[in-house]
VMD Tcl script that builds the backbone (N, CA, C; Angstrom):
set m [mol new atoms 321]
animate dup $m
set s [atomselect $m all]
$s set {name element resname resid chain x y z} {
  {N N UNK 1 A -1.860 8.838 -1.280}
  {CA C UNK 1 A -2.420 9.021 0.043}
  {C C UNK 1 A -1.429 9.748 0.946}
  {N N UNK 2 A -0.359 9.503 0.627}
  {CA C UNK 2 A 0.738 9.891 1.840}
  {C C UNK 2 A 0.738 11.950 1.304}
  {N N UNK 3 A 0.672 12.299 0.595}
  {CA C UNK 3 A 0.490 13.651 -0.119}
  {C C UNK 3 A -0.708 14.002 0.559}
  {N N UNK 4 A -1.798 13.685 0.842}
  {CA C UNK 4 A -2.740 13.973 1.392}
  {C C UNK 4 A -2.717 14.076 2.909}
  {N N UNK 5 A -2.080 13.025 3.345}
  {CA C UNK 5 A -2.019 13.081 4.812}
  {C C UNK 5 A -0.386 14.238 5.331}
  {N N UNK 6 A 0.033 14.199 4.548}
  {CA C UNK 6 A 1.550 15.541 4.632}
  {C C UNK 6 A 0.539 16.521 5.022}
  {N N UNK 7 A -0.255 17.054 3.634}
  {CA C UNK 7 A -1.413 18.489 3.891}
  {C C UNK 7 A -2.109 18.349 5.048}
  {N N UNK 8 A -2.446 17.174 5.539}
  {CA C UNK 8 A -3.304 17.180 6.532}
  {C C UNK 8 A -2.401 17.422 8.050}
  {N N UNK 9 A -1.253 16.813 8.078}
  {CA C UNK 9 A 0.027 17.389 9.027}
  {C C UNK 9 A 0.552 18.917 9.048}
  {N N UNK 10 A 0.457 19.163 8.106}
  {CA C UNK 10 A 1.767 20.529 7.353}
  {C C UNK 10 A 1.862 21.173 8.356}
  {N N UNK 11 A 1.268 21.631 9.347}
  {CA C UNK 11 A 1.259 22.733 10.413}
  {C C UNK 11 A 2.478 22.093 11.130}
  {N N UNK 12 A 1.890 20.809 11.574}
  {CA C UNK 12 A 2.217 20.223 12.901}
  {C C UNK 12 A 4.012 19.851 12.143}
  {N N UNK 13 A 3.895 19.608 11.343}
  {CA C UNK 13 A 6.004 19.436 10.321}
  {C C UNK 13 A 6.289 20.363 10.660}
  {N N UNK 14 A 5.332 21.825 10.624}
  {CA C UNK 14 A 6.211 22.890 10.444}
  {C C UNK 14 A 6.740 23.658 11.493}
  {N N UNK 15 A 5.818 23.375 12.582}
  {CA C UNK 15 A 5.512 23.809 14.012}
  {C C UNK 15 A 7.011 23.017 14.889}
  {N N UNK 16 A 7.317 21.610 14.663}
  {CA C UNK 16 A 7.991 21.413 15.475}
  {C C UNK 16 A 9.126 20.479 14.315}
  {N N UNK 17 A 9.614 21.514 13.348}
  {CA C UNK 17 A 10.362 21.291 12.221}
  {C C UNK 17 A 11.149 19.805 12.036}
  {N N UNK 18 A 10.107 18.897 11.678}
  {CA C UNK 18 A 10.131 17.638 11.234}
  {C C UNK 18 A 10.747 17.731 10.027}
  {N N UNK 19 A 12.142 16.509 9.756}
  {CA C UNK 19 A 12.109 16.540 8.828}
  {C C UNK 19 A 11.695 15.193 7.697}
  {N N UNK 20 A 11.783 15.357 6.393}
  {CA C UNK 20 A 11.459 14.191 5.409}
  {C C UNK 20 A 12.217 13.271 6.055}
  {N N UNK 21 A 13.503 12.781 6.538}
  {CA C UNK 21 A 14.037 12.053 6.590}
  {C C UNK 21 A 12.961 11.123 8.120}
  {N N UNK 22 A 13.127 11.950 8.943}
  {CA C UNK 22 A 12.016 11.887 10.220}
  {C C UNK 22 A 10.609 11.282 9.947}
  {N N UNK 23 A 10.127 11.636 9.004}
  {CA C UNK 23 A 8.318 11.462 8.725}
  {C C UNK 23 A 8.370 10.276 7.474}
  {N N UNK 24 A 9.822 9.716 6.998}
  {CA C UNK 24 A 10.345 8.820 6.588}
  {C C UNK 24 A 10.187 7.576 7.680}
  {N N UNK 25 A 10.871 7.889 8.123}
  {CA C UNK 25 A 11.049 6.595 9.723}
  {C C UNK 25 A 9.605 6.396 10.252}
  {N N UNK 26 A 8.371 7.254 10.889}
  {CA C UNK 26 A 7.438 7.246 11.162}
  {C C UNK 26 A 6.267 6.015 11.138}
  {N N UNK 27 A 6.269 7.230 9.029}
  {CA C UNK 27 A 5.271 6.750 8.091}
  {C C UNK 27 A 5.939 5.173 7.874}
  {N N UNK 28 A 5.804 4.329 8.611}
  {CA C UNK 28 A 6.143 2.894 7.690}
  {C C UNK 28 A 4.699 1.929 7.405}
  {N N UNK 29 A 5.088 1.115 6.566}
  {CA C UNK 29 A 3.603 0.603 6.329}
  {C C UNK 29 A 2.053 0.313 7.157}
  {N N UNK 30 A 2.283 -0.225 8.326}
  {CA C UNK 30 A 1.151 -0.280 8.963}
  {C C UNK 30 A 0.969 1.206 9.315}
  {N N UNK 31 A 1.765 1.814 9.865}
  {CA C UNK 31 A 1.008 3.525 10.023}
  {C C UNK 31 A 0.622 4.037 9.026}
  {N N UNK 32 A 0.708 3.996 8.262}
  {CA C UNK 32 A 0.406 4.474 6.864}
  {C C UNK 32 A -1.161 3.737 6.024}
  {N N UNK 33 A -1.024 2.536 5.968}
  {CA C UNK 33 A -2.189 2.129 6.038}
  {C C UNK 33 A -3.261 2.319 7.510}
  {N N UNK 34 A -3.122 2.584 8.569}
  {CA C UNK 34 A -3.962 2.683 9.680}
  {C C UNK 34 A -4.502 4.170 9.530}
  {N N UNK 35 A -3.616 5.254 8.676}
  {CA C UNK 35 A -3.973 6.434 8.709}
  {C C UNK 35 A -4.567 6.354 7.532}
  {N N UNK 36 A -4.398 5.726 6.564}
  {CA C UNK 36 A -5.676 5.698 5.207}
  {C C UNK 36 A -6.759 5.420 5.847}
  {N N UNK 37 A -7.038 4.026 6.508}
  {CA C UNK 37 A -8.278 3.289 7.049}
  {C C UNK 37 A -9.262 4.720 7.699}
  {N N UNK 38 A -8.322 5.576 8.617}
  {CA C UNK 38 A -8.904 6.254 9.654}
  {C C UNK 38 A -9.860 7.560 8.854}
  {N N UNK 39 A -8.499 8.112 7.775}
  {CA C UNK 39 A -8.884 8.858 7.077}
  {C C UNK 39 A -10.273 8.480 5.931}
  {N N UNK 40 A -10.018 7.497 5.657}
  {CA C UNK 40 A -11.352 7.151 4.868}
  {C C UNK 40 A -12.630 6.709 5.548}
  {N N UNK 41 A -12.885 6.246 6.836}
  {CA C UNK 41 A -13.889 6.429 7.620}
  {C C UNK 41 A -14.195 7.696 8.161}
  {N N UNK 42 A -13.398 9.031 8.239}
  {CA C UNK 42 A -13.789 10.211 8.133}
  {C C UNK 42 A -14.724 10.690 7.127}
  {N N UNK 43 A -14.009 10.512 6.575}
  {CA C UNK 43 A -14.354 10.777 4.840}
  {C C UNK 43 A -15.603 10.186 4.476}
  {N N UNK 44 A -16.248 9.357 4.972}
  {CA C UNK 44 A -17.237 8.424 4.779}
  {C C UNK 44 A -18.341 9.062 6.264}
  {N N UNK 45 A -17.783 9.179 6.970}
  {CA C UNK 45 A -18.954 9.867 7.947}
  {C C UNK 45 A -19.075 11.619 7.650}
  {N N UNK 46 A -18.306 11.936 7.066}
  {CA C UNK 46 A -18.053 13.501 6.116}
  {C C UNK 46 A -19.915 13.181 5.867}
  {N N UNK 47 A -19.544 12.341 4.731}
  {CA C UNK 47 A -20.822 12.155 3.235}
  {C C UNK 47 A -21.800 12.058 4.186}
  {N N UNK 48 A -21.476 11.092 5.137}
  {CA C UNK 48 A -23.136 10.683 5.826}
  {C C UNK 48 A -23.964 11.678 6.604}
  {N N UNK 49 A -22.882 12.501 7.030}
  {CA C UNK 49 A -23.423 13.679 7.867}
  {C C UNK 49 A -24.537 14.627 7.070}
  {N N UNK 50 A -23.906 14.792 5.710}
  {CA C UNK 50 A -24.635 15.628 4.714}
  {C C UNK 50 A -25.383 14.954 3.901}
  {N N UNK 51 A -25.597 13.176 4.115}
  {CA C UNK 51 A -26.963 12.476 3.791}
  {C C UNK 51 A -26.931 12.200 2.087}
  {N N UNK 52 A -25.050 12.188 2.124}
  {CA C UNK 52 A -24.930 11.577 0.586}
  {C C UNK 52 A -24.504 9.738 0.887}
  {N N UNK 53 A -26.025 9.127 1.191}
  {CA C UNK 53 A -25.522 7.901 1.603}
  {C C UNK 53 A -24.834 6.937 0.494}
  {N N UNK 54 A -25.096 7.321 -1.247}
  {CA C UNK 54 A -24.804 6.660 -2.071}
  {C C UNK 54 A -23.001 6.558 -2.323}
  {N N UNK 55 A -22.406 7.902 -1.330}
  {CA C UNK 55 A -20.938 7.964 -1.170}
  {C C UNK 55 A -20.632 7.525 -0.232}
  {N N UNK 56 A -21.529 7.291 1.283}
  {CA C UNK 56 A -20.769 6.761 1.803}
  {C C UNK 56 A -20.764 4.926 1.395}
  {N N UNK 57 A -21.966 4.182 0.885}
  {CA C UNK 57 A -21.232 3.166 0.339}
  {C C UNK 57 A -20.472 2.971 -0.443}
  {N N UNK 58 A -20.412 4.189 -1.439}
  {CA C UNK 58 A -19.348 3.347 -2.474}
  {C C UNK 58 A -17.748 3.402 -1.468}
  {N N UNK 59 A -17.338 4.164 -0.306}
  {CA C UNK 59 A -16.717 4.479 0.628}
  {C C UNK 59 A -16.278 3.254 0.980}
  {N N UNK 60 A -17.273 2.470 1.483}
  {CA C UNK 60 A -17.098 1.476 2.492}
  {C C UNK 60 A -16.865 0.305 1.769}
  {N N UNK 61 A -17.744 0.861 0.615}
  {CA C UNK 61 A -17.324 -1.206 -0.335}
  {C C UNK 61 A -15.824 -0.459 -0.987}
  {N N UNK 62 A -15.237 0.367 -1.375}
  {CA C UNK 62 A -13.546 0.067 -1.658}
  {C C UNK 62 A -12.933 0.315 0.124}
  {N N UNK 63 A -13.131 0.680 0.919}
  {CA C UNK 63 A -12.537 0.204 1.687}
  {C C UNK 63 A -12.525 -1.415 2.614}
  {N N UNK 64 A -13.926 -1.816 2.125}
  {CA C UNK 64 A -13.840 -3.575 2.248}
  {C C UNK 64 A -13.361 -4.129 1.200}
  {N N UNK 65 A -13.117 -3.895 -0.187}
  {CA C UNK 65 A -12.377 -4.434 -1.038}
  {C C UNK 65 A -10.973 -4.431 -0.897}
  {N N UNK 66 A -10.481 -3.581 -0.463}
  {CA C UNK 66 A -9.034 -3.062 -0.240}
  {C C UNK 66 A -8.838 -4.079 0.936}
  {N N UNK 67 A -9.657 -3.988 2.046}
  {CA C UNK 67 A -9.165 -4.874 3.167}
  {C C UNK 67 A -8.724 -6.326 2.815}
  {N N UNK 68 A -9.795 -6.795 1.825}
  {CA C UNK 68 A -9.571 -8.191 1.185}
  {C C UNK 68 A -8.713 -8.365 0.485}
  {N N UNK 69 A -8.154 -7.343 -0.298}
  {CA C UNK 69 A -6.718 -7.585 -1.273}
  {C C UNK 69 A -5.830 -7.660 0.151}
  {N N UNK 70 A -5.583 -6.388 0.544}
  {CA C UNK 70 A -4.428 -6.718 2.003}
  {C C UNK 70 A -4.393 -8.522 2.289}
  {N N UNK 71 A -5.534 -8.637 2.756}
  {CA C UNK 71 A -5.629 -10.219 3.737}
  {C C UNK 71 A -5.621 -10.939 2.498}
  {N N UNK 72 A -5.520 -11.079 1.529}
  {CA C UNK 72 A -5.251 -12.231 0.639}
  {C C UNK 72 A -3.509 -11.922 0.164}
  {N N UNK 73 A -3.204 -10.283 0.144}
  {CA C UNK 73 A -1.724 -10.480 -0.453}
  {C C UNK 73 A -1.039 -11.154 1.019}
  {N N UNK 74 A -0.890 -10.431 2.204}
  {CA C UNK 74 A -0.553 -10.771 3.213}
  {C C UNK 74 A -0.280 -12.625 3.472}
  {N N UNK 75 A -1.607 -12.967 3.218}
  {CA C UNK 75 A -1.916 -14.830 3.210}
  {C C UNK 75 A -0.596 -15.528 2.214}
  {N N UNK 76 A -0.395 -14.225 1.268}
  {CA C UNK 76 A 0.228 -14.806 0.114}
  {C C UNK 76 A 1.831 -15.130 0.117}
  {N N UNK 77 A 2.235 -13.590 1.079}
  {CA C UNK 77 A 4.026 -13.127 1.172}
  {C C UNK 77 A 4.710 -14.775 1.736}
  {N N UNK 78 A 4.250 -15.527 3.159}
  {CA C UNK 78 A 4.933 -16.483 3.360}
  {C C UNK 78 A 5.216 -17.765 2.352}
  {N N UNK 79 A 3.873 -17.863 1.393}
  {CA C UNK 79 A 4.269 -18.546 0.337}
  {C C UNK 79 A 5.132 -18.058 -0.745}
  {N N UNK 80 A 4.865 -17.073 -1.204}
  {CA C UNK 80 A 6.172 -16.965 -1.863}
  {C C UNK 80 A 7.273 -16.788 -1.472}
  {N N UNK 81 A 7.670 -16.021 -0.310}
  {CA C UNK 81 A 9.099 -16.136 -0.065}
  {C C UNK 81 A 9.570 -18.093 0.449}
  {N N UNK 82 A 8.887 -18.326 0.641}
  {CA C UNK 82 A 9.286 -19.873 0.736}
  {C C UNK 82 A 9.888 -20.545 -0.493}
  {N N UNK 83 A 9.209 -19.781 -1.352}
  {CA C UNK 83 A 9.826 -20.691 -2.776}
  {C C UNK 83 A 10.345 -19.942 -3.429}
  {N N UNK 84 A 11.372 -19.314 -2.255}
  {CA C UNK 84 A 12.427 -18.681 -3.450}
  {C C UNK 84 A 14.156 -19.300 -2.278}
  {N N UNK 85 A 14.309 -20.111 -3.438}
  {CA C UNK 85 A 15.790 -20.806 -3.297}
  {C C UNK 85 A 16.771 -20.334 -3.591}
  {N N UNK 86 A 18.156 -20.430 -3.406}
  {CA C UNK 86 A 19.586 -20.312 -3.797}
  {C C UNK 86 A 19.675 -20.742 -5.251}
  {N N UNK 87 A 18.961 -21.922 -5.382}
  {CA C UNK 87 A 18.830 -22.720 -7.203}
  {C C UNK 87 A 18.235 -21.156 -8.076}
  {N N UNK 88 A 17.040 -21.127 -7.703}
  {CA C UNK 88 A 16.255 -20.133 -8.563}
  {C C UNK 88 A 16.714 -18.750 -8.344}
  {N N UNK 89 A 17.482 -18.037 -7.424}
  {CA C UNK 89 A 17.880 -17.362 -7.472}
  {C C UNK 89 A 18.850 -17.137 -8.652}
  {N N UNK 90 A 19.706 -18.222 -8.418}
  {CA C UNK 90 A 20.908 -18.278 -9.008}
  {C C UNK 90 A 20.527 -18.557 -10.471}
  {N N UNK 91 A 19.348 -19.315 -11.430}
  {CA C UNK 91 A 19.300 -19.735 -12.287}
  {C C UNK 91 A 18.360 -18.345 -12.645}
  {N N UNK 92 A 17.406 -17.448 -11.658}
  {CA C UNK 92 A 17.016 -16.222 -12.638}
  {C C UNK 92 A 18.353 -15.330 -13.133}
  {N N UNK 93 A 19.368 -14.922 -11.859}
  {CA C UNK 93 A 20.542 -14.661 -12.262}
  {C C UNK 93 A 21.098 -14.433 -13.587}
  {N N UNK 94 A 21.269 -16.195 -13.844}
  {CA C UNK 94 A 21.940 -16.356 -15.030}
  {C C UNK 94 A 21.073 -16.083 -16.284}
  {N N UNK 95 A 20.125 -15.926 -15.648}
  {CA C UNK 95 A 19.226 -16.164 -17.278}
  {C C UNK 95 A 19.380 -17.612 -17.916}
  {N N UNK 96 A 19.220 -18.432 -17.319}
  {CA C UNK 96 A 19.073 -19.642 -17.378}
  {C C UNK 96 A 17.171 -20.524 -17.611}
  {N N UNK 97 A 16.366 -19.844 -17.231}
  {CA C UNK 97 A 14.817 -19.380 -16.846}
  {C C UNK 97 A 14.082 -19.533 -18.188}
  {N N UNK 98 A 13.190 -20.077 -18.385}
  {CA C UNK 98 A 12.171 -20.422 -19.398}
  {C C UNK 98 A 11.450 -19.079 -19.822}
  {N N UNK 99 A 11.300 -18.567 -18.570}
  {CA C UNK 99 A 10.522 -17.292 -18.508}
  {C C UNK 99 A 11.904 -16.195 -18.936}
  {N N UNK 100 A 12.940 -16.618 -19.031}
  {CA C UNK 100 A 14.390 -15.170 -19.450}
  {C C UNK 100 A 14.072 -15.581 -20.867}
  {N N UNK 101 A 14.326 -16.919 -20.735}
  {CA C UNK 101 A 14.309 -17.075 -22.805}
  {C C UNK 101 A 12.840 -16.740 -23.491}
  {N N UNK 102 A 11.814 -16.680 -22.972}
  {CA C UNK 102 A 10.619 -16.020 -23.776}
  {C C UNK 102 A 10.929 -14.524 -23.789}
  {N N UNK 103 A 11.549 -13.913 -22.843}
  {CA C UNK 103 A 11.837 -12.466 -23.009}
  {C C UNK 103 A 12.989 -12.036 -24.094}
  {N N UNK 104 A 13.693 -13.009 -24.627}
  {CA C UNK 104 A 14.866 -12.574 -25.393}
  {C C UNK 104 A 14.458 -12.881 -26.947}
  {N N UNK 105 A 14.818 -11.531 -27.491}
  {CA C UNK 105 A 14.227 -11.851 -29.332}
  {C C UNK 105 A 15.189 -12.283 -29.627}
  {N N UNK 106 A 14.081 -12.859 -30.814}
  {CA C UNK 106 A 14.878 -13.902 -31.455}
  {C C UNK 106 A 15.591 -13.160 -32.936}
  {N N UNK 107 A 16.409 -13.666 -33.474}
  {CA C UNK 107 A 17.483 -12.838 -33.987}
  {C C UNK 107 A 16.435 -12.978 -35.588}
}
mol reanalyze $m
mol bondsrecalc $m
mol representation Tube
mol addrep $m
């Protein structure tokens, strides 16, 4: 998406010579997702204008699917970073981990 929305800038980078490092700082996640959202409700009133209504739903149901992954990973980040300790840190570390020893062949 971010390749798409560059092309959709390119003038305006070039016009007032932005650089990667610059459109680095910018683009951070919520802008970046707010400019997908925007861009794909374009994109979806694009189709409707020209009365391809079967694109603009399939449009709208991955952009309501997508919304629901967001709000369920989002729901998710405070639980996991909660259960990550100094112990488990330290014991993935070592390879100490139930889950390190299923990864290691056996001789």
């Amino acid at each position: 998406m971010m390749e798409t929305l560059l092309c959709l800038i390119e003038r305006q980078i070039e016009k007032f010579e932005i650089t990667a490092d610059e459109i680095g700082d910018v683009f951070d996640g919520k802008v970046l997702q707010a400019a997908t959202i925007a861009f794909f409700a374009e994109y979806a009133d694009f189709f409707l204008q020209t009365g391809q209504v079967e694109k603009v739903a399939s449009i709208r149901e991955t952009m309501t699917s997508s919304a629901r992954i967001r709000q369920a990973v989002a729901e998710r980040i405070p639980e996991k970073i909660a259960a990550i300790t100094s112990d488990l840190i330290s014991e993935r570390l070592s390879g100490n981990t139930q889950e390190s020893s299923e990864l290691t062949p056996e001789a």
